[in-house]
C-alpha positions, 0 to 999 in steps of 0.5 A, spaced: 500 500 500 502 507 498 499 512 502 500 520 498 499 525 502 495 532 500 494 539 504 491 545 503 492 550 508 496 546 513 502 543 513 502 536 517 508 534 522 511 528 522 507 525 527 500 526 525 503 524 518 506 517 523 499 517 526 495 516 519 500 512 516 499 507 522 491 507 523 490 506 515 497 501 515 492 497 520 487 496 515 492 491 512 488 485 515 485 486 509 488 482 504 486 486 498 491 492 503 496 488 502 497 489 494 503 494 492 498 496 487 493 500 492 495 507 492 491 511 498 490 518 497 490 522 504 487 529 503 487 535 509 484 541 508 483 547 513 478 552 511 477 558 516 470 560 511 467 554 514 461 556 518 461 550 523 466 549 529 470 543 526 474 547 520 479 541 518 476 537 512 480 530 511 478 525 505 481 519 504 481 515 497 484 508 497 484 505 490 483 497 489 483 492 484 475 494 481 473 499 485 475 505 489 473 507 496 472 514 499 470 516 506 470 524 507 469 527 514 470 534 517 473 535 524 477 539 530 483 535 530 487 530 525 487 525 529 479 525 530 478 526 522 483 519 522 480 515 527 473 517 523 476 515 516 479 509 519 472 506 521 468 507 515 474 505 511 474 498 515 466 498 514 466 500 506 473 494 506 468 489 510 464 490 504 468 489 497 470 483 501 464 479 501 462 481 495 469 479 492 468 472 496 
């Protein structure tokens, strides 16, 4: 699995950049995962003109054989946003797995 990061309007540390890789990394009990051909696209956007109080957009696009998943949420922290996107990312896994049995 490859994993590219893009920002707008924020630059990532190294240790968000670690905690991201290590939650999606952990989707690797997924056998499809696994495949060097996956590239996951991690996109984190900060956005002041946002009228909520949660002003960081993450979206995460993983493209697997025959399909692409995409989870996108908005949230306070980087870590909040990927622990979100790791759990509709493992549902949407759950799901290509059983219709690719």
């Amino acid at each position: 699995m490859q994993i590219n990061f893009h920002q707008k309007g924020l630059r990532l540390s190294d240790r968000q950049e670690d905690y991201i890789s290590s939650k999606l990394e952990s989707l690797s009990i997924f056998k499809v995962m696994e495949d060097p051909s996956v590239v996951v696209r991690v996109d984190v956007e900060y956005s002041e003109h946002i009228a909520s109080d949660k002003k960081i957009t993450m979206a995460v696009t993983a493209t697997v054989p025959q399909d692409t998943l995409r989870a996108e949420t908005d949230c306070l922290t980087v870590e909040e946003g990927v622990d979100l996107l790791e759990e509709k990312l493992r549902a949407q896994l759950e799901k290509y797995k059983t219709a690719r049995s």
